[in-house]
N, CA, C and O atoms as CSV, one atom per row, in Angstrom:
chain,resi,resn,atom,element,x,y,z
A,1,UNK,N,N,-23.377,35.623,-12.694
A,1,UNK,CA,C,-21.986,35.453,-12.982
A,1,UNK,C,C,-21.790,34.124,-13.712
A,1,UNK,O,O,-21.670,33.103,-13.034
A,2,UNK,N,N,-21.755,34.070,-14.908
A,2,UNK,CA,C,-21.571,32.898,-15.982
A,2,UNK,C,C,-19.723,33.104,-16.489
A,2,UNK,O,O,-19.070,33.954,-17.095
A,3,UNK,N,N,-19.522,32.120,-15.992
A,3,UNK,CA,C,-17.891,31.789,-16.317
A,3,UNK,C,C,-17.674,30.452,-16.751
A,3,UNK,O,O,-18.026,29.370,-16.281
A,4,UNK,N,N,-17.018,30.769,-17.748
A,4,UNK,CA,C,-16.333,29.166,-18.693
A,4,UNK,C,C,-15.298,28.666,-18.207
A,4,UNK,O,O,-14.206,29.195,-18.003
A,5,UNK,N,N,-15.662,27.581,-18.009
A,5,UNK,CA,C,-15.071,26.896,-17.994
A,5,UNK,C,C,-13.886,25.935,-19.057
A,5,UNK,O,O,-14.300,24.992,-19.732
A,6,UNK,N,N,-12.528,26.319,-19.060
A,6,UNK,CA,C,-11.545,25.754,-20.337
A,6,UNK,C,C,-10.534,24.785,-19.997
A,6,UNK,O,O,-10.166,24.802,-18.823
A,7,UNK,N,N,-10.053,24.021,-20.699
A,7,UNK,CA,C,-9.032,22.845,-19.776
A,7,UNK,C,C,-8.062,23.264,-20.663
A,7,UNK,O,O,-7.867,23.937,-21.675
A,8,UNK,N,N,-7.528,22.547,-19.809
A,8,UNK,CA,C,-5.067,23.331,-20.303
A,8,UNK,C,C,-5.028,22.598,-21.398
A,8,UNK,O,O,-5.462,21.473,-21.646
A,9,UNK,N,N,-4.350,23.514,-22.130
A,9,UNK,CA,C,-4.192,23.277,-23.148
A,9,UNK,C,C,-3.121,22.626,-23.639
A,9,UNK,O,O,-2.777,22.292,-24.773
A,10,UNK,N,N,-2.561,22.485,-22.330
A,10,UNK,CA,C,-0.851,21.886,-22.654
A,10,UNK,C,C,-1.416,20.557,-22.367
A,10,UNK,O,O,-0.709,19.824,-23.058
A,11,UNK,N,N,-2.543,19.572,-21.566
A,11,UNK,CA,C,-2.817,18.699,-21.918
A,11,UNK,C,C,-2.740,17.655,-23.189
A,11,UNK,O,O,-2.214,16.612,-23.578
A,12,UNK,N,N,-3.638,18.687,-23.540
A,12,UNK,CA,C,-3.822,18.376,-25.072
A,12,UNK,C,C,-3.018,18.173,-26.566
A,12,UNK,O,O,-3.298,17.628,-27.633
A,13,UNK,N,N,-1.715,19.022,-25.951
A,13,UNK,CA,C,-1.074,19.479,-27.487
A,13,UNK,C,C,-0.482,18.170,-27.387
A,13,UNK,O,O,-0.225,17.404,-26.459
A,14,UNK,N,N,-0.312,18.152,-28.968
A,14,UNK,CA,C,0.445,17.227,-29.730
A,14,UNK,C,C,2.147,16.640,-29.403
A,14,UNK,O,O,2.656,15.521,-29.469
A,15,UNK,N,N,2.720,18.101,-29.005
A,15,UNK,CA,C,4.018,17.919,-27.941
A,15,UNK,C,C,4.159,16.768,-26.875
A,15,UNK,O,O,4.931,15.844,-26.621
A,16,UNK,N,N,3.152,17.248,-26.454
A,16,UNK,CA,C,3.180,16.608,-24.860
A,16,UNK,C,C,2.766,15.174,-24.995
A,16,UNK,O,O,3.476,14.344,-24.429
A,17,UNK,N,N,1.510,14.684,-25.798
A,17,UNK,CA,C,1.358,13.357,-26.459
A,17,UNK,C,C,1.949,12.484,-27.069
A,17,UNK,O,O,1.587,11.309,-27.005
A,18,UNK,N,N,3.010,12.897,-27.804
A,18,UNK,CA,C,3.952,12.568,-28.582
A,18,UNK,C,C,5.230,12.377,-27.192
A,18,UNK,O,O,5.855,11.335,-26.993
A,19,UNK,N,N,5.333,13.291,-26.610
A,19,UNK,CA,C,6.696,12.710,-25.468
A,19,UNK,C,C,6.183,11.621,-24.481
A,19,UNK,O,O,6.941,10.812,-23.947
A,20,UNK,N,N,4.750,11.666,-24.266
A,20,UNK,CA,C,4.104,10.540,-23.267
A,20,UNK,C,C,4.594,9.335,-24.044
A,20,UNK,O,O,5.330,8.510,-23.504
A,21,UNK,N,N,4.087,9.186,-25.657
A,21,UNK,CA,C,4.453,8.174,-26.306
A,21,UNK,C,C,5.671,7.450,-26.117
A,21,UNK,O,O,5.972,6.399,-25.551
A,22,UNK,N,N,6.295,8.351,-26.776
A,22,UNK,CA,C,7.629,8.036,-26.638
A,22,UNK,C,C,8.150,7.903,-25.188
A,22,UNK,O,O,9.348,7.620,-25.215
A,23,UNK,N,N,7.690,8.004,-24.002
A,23,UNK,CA,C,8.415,7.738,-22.657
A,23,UNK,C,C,7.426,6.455,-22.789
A,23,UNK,O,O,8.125,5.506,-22.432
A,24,UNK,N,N,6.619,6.152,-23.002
A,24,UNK,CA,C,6.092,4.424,-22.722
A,24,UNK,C,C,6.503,3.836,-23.546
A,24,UNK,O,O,6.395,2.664,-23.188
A,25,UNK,N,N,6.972,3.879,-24.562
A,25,UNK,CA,C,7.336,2.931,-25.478
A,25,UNK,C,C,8.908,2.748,-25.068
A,25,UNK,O,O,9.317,1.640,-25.416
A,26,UNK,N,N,9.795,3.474,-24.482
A,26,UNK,CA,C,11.345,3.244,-24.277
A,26,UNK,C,C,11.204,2.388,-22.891
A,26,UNK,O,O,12.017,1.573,-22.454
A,27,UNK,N,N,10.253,2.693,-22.450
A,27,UNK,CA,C,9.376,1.999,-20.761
A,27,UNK,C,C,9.473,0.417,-21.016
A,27,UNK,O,O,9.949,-0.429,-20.259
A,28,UNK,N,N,8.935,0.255,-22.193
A,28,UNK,CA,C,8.029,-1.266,-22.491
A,28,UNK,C,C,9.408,-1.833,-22.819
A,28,UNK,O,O,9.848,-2.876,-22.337
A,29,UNK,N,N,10.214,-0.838,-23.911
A,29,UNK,CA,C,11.525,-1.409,-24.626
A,29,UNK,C,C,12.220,-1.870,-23.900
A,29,UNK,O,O,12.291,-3.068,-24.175
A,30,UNK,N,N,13.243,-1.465,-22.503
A,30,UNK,CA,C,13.667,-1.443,-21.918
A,30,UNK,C,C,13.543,-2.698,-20.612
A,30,UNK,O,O,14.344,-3.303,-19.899
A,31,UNK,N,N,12.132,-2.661,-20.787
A,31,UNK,CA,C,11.741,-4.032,-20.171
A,31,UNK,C,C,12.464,-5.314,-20.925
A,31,UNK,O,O,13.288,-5.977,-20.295
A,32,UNK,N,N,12.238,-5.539,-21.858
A,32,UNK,CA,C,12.414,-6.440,-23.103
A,32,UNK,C,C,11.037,-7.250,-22.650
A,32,UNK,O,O,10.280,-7.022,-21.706
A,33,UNK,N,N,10.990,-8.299,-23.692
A,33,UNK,CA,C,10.169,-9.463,-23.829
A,33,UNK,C,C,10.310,-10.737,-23.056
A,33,UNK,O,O,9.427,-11.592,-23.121
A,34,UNK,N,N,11.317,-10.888,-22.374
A,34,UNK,CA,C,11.744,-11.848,-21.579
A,34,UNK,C,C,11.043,-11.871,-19.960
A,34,UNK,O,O,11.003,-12.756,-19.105
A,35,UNK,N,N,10.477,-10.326,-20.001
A,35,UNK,CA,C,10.124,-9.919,-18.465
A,35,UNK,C,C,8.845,-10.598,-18.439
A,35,UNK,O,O,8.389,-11.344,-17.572
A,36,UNK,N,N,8.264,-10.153,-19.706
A,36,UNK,CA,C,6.162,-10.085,-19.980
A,36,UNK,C,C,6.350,-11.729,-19.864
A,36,UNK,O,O,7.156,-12.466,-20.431
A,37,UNK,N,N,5.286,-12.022,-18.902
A,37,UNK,CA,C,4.355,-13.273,-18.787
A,37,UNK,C,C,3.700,-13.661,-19.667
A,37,UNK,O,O,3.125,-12.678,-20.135
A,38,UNK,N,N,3.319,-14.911,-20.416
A,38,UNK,CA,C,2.554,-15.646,-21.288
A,38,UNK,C,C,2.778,-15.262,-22.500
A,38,UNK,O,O,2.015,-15.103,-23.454
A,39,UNK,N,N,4.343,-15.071,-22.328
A,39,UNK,CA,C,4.847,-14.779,-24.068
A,39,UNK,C,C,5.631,-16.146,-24.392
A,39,UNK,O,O,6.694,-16.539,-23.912
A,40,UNK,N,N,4.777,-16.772,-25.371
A,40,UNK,CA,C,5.557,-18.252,-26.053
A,40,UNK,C,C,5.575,-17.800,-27.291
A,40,UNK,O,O,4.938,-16.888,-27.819
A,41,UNK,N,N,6.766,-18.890,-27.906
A,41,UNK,CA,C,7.191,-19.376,-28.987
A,41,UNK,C,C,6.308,-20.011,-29.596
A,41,UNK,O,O,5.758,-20.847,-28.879
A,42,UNK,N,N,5.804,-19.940,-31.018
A,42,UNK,CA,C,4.921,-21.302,-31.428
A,42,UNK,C,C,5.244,-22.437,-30.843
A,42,UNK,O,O,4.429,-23.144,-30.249
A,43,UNK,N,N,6.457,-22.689,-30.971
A,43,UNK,CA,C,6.659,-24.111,-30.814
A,43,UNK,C,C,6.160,-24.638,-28.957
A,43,UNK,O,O,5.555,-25.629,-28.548
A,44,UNK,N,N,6.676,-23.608,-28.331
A,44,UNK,CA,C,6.476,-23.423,-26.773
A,44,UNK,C,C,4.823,-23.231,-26.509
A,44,UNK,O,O,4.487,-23.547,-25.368
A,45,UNK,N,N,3.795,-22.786,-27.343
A,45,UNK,CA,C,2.377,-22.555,-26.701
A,45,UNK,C,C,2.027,-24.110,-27.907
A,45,UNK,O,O,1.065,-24.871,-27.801
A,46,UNK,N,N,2.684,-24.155,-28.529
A,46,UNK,CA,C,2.158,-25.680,-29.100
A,46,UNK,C,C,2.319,-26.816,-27.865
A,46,UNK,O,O,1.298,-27.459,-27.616
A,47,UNK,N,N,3.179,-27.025,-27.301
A,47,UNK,CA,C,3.595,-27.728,-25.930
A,47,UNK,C,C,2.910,-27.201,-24.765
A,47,UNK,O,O,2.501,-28.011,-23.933
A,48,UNK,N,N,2.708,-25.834,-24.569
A,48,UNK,CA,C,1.732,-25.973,-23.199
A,48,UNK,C,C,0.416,-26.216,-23.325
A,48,UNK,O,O,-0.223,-26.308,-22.276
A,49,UNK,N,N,-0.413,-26.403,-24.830
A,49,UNK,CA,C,-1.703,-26.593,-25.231
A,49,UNK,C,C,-1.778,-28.115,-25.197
A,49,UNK,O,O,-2.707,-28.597,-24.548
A,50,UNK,N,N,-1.098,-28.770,-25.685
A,50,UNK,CA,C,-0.820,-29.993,-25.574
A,50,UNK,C,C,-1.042,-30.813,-23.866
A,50,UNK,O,O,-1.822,-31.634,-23.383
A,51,UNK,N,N,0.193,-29.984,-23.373
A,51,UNK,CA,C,-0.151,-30.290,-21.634
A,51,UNK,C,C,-1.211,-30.432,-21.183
A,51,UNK,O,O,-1.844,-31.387,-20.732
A,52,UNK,N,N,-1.470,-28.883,-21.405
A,52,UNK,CA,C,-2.972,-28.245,-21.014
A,52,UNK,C,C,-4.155,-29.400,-21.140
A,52,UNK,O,O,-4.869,-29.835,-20.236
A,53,UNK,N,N,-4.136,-29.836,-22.836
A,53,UNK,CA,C,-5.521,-30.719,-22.941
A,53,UNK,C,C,-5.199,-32.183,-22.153
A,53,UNK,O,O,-5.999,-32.852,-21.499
A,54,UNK,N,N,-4.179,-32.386,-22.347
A,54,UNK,CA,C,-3.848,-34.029,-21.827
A,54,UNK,C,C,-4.014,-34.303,-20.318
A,54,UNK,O,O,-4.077,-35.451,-19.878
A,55,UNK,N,N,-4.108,-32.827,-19.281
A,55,UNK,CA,C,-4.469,-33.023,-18.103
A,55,UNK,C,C,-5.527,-32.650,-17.424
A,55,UNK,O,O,-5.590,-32.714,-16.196
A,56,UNK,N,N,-6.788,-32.070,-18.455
A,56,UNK,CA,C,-8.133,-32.599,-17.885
A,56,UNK,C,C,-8.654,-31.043,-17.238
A,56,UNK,O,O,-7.965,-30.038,-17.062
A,57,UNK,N,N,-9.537,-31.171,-17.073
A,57,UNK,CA,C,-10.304,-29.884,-16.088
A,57,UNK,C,C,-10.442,-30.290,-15.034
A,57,UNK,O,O,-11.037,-31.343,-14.804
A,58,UNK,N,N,-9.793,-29.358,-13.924
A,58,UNK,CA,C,-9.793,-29.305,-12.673
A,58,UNK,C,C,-11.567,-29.263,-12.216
A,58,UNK,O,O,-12.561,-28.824,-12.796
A,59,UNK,N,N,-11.287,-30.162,-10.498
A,59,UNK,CA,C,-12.844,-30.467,-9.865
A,59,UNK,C,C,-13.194,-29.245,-9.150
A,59,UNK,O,O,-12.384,-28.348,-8.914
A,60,UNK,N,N,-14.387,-29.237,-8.823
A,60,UNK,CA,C,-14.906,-28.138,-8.162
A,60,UNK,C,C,-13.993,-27.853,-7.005
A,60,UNK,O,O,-13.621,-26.734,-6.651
A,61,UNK,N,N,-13.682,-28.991,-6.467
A,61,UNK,CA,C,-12.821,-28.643,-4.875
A,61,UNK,C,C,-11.265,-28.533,-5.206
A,61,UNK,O,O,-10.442,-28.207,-4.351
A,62,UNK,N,N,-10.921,-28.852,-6.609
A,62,UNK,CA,C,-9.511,-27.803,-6.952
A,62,UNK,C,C,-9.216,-26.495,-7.023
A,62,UNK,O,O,-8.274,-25.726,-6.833
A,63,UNK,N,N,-10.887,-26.509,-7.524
A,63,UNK,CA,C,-11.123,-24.609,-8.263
A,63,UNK,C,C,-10.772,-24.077,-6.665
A,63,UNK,O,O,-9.738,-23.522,-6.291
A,64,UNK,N,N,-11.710,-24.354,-6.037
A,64,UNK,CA,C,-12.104,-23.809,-4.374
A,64,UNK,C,C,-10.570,-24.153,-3.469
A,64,UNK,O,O,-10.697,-23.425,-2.484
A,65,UNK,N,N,-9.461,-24.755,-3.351
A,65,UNK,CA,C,-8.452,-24.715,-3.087
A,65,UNK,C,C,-8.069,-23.833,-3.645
A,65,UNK,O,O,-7.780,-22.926,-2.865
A,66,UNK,N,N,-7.877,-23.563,-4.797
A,66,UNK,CA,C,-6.681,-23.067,-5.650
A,66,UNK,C,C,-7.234,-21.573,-5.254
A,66,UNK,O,O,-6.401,-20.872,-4.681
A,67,UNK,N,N,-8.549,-20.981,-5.485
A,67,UNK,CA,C,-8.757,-19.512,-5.014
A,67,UNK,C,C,-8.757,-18.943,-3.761
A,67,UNK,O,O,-8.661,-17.762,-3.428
A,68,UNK,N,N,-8.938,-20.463,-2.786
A,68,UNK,CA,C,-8.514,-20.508,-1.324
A,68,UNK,C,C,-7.853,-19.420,-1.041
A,68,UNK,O,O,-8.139,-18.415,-0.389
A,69,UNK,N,N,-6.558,-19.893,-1.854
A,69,UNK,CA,C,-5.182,-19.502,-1.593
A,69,UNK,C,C,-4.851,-17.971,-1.998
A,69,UNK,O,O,-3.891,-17.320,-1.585
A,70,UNK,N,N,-6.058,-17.449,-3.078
A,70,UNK,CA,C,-5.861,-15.876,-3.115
A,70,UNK,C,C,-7.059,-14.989,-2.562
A,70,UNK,O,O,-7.248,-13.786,-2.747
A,71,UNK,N,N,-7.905,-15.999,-1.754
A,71,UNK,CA,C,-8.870,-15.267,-0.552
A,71,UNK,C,C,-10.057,-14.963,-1.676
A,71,UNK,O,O,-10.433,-13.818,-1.926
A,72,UNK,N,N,-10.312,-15.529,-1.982
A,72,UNK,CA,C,-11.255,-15.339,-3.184
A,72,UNK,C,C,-12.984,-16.334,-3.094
A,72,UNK,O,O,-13.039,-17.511,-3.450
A,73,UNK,N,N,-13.746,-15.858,-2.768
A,73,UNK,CA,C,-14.758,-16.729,-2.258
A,73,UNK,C,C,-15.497,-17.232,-3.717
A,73,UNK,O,O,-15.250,-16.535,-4.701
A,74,UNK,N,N,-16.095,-18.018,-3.834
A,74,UNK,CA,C,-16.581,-18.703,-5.003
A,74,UNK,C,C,-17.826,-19.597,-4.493
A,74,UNK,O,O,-18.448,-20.301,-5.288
């Protein structure tokens, strides 16, 4: 008894891909840009790079605090 195996075809069609699209993209829209994390302005990632270099790399026993805190062994 040899039987094929076929997958749905409504998966696949172009319909159904096209409405997924379009429901994540009104998803993302709807969010706006104000929601998403680590979205700067030039002028704004020019200033946190700046910060960033002027205060150095954290010590081994910062790293190990700081992951402390999300249970994270290192």
């Amino acid at each position: 008894m040899d039987k094929k195996l076929s997958e749905p075809i409504v998966g696949y069609g172009r319909a159904g891909l096209q409405d997924l699209k379009e429901r994540l993209i009104a998803s993302v829209e709807s969010r706006g840009m104000n929601s998403m994390p680590c979205v700067y302005t030039d002028e704004e990632f020019r200033q946190v790079l700046k910060r960033t270099e002027t205060e150095g790399n954290a010590s081994d026993e910062e790293v190990r605090k700081f992951f402390a805190g999300w249970g994270v062994l290192i």
